[in-house]
C-alpha positions in Angstrom: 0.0 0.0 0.0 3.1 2.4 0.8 4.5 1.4 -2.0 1.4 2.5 -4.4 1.2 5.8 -2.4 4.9 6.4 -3.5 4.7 5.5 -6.8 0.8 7.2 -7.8 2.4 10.7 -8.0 5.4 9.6 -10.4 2.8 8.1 -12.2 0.6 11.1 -12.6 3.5 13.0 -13.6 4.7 10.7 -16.2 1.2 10.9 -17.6 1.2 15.1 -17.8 4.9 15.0 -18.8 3.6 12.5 -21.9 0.0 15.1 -22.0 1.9 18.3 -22.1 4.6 17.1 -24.9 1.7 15.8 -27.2 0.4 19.0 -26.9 4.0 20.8 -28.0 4.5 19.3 -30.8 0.9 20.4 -32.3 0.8 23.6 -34.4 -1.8 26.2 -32.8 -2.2 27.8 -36.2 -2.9 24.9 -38.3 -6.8 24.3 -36.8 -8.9 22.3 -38.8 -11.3 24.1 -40.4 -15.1 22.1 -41.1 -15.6 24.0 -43.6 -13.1 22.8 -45.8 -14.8 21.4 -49.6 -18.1 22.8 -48.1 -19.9 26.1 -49.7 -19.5 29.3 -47.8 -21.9 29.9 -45.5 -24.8 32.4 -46.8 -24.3 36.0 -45.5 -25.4 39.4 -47.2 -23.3 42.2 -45.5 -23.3 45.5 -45.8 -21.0 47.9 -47.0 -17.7 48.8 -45.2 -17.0 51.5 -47.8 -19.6 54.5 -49.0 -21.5 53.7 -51.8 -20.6 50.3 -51.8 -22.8 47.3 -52.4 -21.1 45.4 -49.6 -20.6 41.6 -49.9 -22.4 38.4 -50.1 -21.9 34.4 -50.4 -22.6 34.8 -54.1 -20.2 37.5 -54.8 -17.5 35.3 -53.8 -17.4 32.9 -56.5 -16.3 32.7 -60.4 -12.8 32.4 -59.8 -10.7 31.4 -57.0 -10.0 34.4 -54.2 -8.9 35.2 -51.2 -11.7 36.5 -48.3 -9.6 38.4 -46.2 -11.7 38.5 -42.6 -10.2 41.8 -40.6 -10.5 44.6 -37.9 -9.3 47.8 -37.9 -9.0 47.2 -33.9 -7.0 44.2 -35.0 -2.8 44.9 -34.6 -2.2 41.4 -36.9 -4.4 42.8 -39.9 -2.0 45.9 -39.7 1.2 43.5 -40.1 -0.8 41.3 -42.6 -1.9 44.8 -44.8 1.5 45.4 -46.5 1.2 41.9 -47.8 -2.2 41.6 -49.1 -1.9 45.5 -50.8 0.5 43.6 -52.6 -1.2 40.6 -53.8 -3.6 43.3 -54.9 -1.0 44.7 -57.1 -0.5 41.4 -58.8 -4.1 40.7 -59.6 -4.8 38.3 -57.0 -8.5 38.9 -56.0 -9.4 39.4 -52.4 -12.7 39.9 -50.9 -12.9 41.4 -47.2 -14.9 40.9 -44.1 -15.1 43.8 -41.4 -15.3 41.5 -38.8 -16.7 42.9 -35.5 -16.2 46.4 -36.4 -18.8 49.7 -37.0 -18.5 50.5 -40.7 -17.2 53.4 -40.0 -13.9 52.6 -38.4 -13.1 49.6 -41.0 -13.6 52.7 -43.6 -11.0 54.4 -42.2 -8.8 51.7 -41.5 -8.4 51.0 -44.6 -8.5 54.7 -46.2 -5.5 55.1 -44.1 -4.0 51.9 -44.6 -4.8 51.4 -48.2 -7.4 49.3 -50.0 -6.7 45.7 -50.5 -10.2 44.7 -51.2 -12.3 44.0 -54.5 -15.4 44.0 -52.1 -15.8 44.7 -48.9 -18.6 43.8 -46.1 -19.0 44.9 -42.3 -19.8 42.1 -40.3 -20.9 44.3 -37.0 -22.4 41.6 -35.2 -19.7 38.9 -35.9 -22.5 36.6 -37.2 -20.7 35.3 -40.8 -17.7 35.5 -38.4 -19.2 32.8 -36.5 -20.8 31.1 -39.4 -17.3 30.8 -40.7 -15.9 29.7 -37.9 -13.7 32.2 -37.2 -12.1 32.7 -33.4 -9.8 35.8 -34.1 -8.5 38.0 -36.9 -6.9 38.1 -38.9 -8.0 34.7 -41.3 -7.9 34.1 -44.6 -10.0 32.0 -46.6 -9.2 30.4 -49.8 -12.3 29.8 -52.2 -12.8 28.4 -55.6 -14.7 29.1 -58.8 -17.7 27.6 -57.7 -18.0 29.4 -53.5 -16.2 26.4 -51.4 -13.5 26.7 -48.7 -10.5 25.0 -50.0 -7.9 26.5 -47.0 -8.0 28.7 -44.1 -5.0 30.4 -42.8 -5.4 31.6 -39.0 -3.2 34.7 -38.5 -1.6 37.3 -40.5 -0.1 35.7 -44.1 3.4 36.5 -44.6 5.1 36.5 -48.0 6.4 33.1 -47.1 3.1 31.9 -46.3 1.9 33.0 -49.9 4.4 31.7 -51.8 5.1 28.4 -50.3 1.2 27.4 -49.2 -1.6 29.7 -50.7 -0.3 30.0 -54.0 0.4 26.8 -55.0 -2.9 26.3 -54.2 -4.8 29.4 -55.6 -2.7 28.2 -59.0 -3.8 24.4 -58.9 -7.8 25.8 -58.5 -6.8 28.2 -61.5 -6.0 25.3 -63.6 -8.6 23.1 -62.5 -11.2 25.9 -63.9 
């Protein structure tokens, strides 16, 4: 019976010691997403910018794109901004969502920051945030021709990130049509 007492807490702490380095060797930012090779989920937003007809499930299809899901309160999406202006300078479509935001602040975010979006929709009440699935900003989704999740990227996207993951895959749903 001593013997069992002596041994239970070496036991215990084998078992967190195994518990705790299962859990380091996972990648936080690599979360599996249920929405993967499923449709977007239906949303109709309004618009982050004036005069803007905002942004909906069906506006994000025809070709493959990027939906950018930001916050102008959001100190990653001002890391992340450099990068995306500049997939924006090489043609790369990206849709955003204002996630969590008032319209107006997401306006001047990105007056101030510069415009990275093709369309843009304020998503006040985090609703399509939630819909999507999405637990902080930024993250990016990537969608094909026909509206389905093929990747999500949680956290700002770097140029690495681009050219080693999210391109490869943007130009494999190119060719697929």
């Amino acid at each position: 019976m001593k013997r069992l007492i002596f041994l239970a807490p070496i036991v215990l702490f084998g078992a967190m010691f195994v518990a705790f380095a299962f859990g380091l060797d996972r990648d936080p930012s690599k979360l599996p997403s249920t929405l993967i090779d499923r449709p977007l989920p239906t949303f109709d937003l309004p618009p982050v910018r004036a005069g803007d007809v905002g942004l909906k499930t069906t506006d994000v299809s025809g070709q493959p794109r990027l939906l950018n899901v930001f916050a102008s309160w959001c100190v990653s999406c001002r890391i992340e901004h450099p990068v995306l202006l500049e997939l924006k300078a090489r043609g790369v479509p990206i849709d955003g969502l204002d996630w969590k935001d008032e319209a107006a602040a997401g306006r001047k975010y990105l007056t101030e920051q510069g415009d990275p979006y093709r369309m843009a929709g304020n998503d006040q009440s985090g609703r399509a945030g939630i819909d999507l699935g999405v637990a902080g900003v930024p993250e990016t989704f990537l969608i094909d021709a026909h509206g389905r999740v093929r990747y999500k990227h949680i956290g700002p996207i770097s140029p690495d990130d681009w050219t080693n993951t999210i391109k490869p895959l943007m130009d494999k749903l190119r060719a697929a049509g």
